[in-house]
C-alpha positions in Angstrom: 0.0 0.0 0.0 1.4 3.7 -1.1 3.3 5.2 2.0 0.3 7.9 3.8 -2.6 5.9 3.0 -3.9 3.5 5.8 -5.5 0.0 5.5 -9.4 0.8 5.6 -10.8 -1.1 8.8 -13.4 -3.7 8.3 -16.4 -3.6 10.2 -18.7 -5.9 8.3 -18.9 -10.1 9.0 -19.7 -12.1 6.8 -20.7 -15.9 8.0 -20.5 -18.6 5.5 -20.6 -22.6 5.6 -18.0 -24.6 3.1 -17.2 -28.3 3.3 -14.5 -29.7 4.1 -12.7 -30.3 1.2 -13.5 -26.8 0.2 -12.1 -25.6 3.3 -8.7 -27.0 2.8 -8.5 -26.3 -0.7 -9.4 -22.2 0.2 -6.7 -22.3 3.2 -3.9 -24.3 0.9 -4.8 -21.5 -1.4 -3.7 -18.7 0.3 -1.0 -20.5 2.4 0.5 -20.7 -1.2 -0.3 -16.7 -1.7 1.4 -15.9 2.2 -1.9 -14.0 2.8 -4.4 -14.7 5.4 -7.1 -16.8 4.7 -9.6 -13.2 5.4 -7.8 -11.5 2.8 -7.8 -14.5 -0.1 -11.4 -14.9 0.3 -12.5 -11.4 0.1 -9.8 -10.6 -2.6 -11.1 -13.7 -4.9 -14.7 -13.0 -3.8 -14.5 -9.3 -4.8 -12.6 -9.9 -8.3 -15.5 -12.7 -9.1 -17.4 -9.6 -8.6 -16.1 -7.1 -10.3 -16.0 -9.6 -13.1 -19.6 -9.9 -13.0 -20.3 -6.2 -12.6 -18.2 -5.8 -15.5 -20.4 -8.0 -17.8 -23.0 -5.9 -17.0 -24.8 -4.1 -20.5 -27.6 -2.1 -18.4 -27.4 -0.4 -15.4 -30.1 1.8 -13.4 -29.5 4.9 -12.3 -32.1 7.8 -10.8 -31.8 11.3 -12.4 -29.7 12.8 -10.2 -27.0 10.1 -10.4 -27.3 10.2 -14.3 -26.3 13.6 -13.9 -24.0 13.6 -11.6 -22.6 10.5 -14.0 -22.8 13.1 -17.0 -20.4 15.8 -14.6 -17.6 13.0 -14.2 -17.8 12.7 -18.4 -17.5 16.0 -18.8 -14.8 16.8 -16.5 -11.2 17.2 -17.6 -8.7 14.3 -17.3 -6.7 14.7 -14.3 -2.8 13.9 -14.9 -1.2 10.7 -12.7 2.5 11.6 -12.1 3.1 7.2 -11.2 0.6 6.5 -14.2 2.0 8.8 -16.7 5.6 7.7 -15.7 4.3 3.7 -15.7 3.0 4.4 -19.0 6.1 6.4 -20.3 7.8 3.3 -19.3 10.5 5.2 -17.6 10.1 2.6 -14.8 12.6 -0.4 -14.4 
């Protein structure tokens, strides 16, 4: 994580049941990853997520979010110092 910027706490549970075999599998999973077994199930359970949101071809929105949807279009491209350099390919 970029130096100044904290790890968001988490304040939500979520329960769930898995079997055994499933169990094992998730925790040799990300034994193999040296993260904890938290962190490979959210991080797998959010990418199968944004995976799915991203397959998405229609999405709601009320007015005011359409406009305020419309205001982000419209708005001038901001400049990324790390990105433009990534991209430059300046980086080693």
């Amino acid at each position: 994580m970029p130096a100044g910027r904290s790890k968001p706490v988490r304040t939500k549970r979520i329960n769930l049941r898995a079997t055994q075999r499933q169990e094992k599998l998730i925790r040799t999973g990300a034994k193999t990853r040296g993260v904890s077994l938290t962190d490979f199930i959210l991080e797998s359970a959010c990418l199968l997520a944004e995976h799915a949101l991203a397959d998405k071809r229609e999405f709601v929105a009320s007015a005011k979010q359409w406009q305020q949807f419309l205001r982000a279009l419209d708005r001038p491209a901001r400049v990324i110092p790390e990105l433009a350099e990534l991209l430059a390919g300046s980086r080693p």
